[in-house]
N, C-alpha and C positions, 0 to 999 in steps of 0.2 A: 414682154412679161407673159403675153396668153402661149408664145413658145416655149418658156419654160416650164409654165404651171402645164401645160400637153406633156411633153413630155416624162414629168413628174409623175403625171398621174397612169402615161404607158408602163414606164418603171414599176410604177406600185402593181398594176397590174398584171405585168408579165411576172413579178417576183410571185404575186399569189398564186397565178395560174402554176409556175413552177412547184411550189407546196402543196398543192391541191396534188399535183401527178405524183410527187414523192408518196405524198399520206394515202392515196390509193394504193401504187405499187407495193407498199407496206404492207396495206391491209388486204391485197390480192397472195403475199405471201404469206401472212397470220391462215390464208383459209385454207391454203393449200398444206401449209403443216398441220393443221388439225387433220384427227387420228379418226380414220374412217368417212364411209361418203352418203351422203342424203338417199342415194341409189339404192342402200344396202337396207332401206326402212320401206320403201317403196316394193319389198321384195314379200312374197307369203309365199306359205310350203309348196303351193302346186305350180310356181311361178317354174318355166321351164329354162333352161339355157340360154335357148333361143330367144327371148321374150327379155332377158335380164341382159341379154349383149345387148338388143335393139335399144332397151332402153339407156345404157350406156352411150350408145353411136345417138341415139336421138338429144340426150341433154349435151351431147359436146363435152362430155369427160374424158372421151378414149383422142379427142385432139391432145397435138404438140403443146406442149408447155409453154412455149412463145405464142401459137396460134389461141391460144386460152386466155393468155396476157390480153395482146391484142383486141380478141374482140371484148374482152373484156371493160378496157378505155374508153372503148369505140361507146361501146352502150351504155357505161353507168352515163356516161357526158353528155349523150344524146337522151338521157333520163330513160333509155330502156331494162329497166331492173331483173325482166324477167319474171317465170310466174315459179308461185312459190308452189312446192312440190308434198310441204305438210298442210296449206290452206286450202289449195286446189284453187286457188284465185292468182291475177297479176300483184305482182307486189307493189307495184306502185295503184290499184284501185286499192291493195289491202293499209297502204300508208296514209293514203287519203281519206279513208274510211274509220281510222283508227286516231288519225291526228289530232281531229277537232276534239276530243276527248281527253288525250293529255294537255292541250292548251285549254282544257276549262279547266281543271285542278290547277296546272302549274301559272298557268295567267293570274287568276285567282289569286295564288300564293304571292304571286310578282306584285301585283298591285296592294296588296295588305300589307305585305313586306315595306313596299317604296311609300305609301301612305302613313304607316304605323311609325315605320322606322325615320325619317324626316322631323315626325311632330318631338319625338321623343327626344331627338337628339336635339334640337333644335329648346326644349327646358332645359337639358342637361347643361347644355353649352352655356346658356345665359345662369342656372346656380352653381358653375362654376365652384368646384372647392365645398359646395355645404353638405348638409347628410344626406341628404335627396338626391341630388349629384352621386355621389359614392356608391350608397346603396341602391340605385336603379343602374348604373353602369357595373356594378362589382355584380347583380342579377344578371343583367346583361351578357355580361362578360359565360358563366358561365352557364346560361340555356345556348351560346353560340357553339360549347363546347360539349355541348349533347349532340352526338348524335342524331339523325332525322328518321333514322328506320326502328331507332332507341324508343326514343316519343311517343312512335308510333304504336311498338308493343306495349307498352303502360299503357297510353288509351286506350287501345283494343284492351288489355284486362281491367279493366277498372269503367269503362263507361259500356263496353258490351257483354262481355265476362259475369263482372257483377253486379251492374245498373241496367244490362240490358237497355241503354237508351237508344244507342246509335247501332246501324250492322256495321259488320267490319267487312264487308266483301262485297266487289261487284259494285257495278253505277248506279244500277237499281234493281225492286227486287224482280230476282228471276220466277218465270213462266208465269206473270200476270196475266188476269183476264181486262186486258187493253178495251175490250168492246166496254166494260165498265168503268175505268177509271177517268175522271174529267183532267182537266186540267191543270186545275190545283193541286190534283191531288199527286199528279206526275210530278210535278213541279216541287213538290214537301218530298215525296220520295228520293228525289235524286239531290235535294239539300242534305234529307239525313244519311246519304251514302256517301257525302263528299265530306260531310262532317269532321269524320278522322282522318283522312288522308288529309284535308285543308289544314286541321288543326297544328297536324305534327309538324308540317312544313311551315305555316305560320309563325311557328311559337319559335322554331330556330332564324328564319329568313329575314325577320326585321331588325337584326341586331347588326347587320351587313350595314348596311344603310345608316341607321346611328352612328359606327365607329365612322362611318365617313362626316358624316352631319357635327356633328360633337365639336372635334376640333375645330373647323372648318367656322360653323357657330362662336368660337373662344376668340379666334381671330379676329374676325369682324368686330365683335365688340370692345375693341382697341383700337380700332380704326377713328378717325377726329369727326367723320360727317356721323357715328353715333352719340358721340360728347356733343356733337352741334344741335340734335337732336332731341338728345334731353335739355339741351341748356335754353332752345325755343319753347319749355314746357308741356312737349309732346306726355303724352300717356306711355306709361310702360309697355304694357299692350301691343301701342304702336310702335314702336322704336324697336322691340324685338323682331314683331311681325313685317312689320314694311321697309324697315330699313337694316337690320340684321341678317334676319332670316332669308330675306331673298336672296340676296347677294352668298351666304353661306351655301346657300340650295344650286349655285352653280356645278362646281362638281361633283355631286348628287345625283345630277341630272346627267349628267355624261358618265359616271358610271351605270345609272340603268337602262343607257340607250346599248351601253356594253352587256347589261347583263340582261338582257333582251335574247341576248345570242345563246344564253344558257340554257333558259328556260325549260328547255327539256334535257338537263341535266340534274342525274339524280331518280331520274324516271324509273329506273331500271328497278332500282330497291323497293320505293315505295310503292309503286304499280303492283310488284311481285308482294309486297307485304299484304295487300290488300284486294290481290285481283282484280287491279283498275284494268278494265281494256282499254289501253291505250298504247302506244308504241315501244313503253318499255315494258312491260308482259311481253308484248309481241315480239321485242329482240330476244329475252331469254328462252323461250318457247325456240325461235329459229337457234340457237345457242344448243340447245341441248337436241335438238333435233336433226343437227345439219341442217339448216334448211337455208339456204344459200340457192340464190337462182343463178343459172347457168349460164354462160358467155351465148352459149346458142336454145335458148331455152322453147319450149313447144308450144306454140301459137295456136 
């Protein structure tokens, strides 16, 4: 048996490792068909010939197309990224440094989402059929079919626009005087910056969760240990709670150990709507700027 399950799990492994080099090789030709090179931004008017070839021969652009592949493998897998040519820093301090940031927004959303989205589904499932049921999943149904970058412009006009309550930009406000702000006060500042980006994501993200909860919920309560349950004269209460709803909350739970993997998916828009610094700013910015670190990049 432990020879089987070995080998099952060498398979599994070697198939990933093989997807892993395809979706590279992939995305080493997405970069190289984009139209122009990060070198040509690096360049100002007194910049001389000589100074613009070196710089060429120094990032590993004027190499062989295979020799660019190569090291190219070689480094993303040994995690050497290379430094980035519009930050002036290594991209992997600039990931690191950027990361925790979109995991406080998008973490945040994940847990409101799996929190929110569970309870909700978890009434639904047991009023089954009544109007409460209907119309909180016919809601449902279509805040899931909004848009998150949607959301997001409605807030921003309507709670910054015209209520002025929340800013729409940035983690917090920029060029404070830090020697004065206490702790709290950091603290209420980067609540009211997370405010709309948390919101928009929020308000679509827990309906995920419900459409899973819901059925799941329906089932269970056909099941004979919840007739046995009520028939011992348990409480509704309990019979939903302890003995429906756990058992429902099974694959709930295995879909957000899946969607775990997401979590910074979606970054890209909402970051950009709102100038989160966090790594999906950062991809767009490298995007429009070529900014792509080079197979032999300068240490």
């Amino acid at each position: 048996m432990s020879r089987i399950s070995a080998r099952w799990l060498l398979v599994r492994l070697g198939s990933a490792y093989v997807t892993l080099l395809v979706i590279m090789t992939i995305i080493f030709g997405l970069i190289q068909a984009t139209p122009g090179d990060f070198i040509s931004a690096m360049i100002g008017p007194e910049t001389t010939q000589d100074q613009i070839d070196a710089l060429y021969e120094q990032w590993g652009v004027n190499d062989p197309l295979w020799q660019q592949y190569i090291d190219y493998m070689i480094n993303y897998q040994t995690l050497e990224f290379g430094r980035s040519p519009f930050y002036g820093e290594d991209a992997a301090d600039l990931i690191i440094r950027r990361l925790p940031r979109t995991l406080t927004l998008f973490g945040a959303a994940f847990l409101i989402g799996y929190v929110v989205g569970p309870l909700v589904g978890m009434y639904l499932g047991w009023w089954r059929g009544t109007r409460k049921d209907k119309s909180v999943f016919a809601g449902g149904l279509l805040m899931f079919s909004m848009p998150a970058f949607w959301i997001a412009w409605l807030g921003i006009w309507l709670f910054n626009y015209n209520l002025g309550v929340f800013p729409s930009r940035y983690m917090f406000t920029q060029f404070p005087s830090f020697e004065s702000w206490t702790i709290l006060r950091t603290i209420t500042d980067v609540l009211r910056h997370i405010a709309l980006p948390l919101g928009s994501l929020a308000f679509v993200g827990w309906v995920g969760s419900m459409l899973v909860m819901r059925p799941n919920m329906i089932n269970v309560t056909e099941q004979d240990y919840v007739f046995l349950a009520h028939a011992k004269g348990l409480s509704e209460r309990t019979v939903m709670i302890k003995h429906a709803a756990r058992n429902a909350l099974l694959p709930v739970a295995t879909q957000a150990i899946v969607g775990i993997a997401f979590i910074i998916d979606g970054s890209v828009i909402i970051e950009q709507v709102f100038s989160w610094p966090g790594i999906g700013l950062t991809l767009v910015d490298a995007v429009f700027n070529n900014d792509y670190p080079s197979a032999d990049p300068i240490r």
